[in-house]
Every structure is written in structure tokens, then in C-alpha cells.
C-alpha positions, 0 to 999 in steps of 0.5 A: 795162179795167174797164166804164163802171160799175165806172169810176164806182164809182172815180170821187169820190162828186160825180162820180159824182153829176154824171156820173149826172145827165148820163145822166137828162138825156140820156134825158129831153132825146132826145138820143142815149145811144150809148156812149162809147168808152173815150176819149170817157169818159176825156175826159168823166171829165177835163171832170167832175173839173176842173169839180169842181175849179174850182167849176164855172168853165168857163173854169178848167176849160178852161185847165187841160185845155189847151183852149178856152173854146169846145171846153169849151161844146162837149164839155159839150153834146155829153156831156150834162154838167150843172152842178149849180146853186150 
């Protein structure tokens, strides 16, 4: 399994971008920077890109991973995923 940042390098220049700011976010919010496993960042990776792919809308972004609106708002906060500004 390649590590967290050879898999960024894969991942499409936007969500690389967003996954990055995520990370400052977390460490300048206090919030706790443990690792992810291969899983968790598997799942994180998932939430970016249908994010990407919905424009940002949640709730699109929600359906397509077969979850809840409510279990998107809470993986987004507990990943630190932040959604750039339109």
C-alpha cells in the first residue's frame, strides 16, 4: 500500500489541494492530527472527490456514497474536510 503522501500525489490536483487545506485546518483549529488508517483515508479520499464532483452540495455528495446527510456533516467535521468558498 503506497504511503498518505505518495496516494496524494495520485489523487486529481483539487483534491489534493482540499485534502491539504483540511490538514492546516486541523492543526491551527487544535484538533487532533492522529493517522488515518488505510480505511479511514480511503473513506476521507471518497467524501473529497464526490464533494468535487457535486460542486461542493452535501447532500449530492451524500446520495452518491449511499449515506446520509447527516453521516456526511459528520465525517466532513470529524476529517477536518473543508469546503473552499464558491
Amino acid at each position: 500500500m503506497p504511503s498518505a503522501s505518495a496516494a496524494l500525489a495520485l489523487l486529481p490536483p483539487e483534491s489534493s489541494r482540499l485534502c491539504t487545506i483540511a490538514s492546516r485546518s486541523r492543526a491551527s483549529s487544535g484538533l487532533s492530527r492522529r493517522r488515518l488508517s488505510p480505511l479511514e483515508a480511503l473513506e476521507r479520499d471518497a467524501i473529497v472527490q464526490s464533494l468535487l464532483d457535486s460542486g461542493g452540495n452535501k447532500a449530492k455528495a451524500a446520495e452518491a456514497l449511499g449515506m446520509s446527510r447527516a453521516t456526511i456533516y459528520r465525517k466532513i467535521h470529524g476529517y477536518g474536510i473543508l469546503i473552499p468558498a464558491r
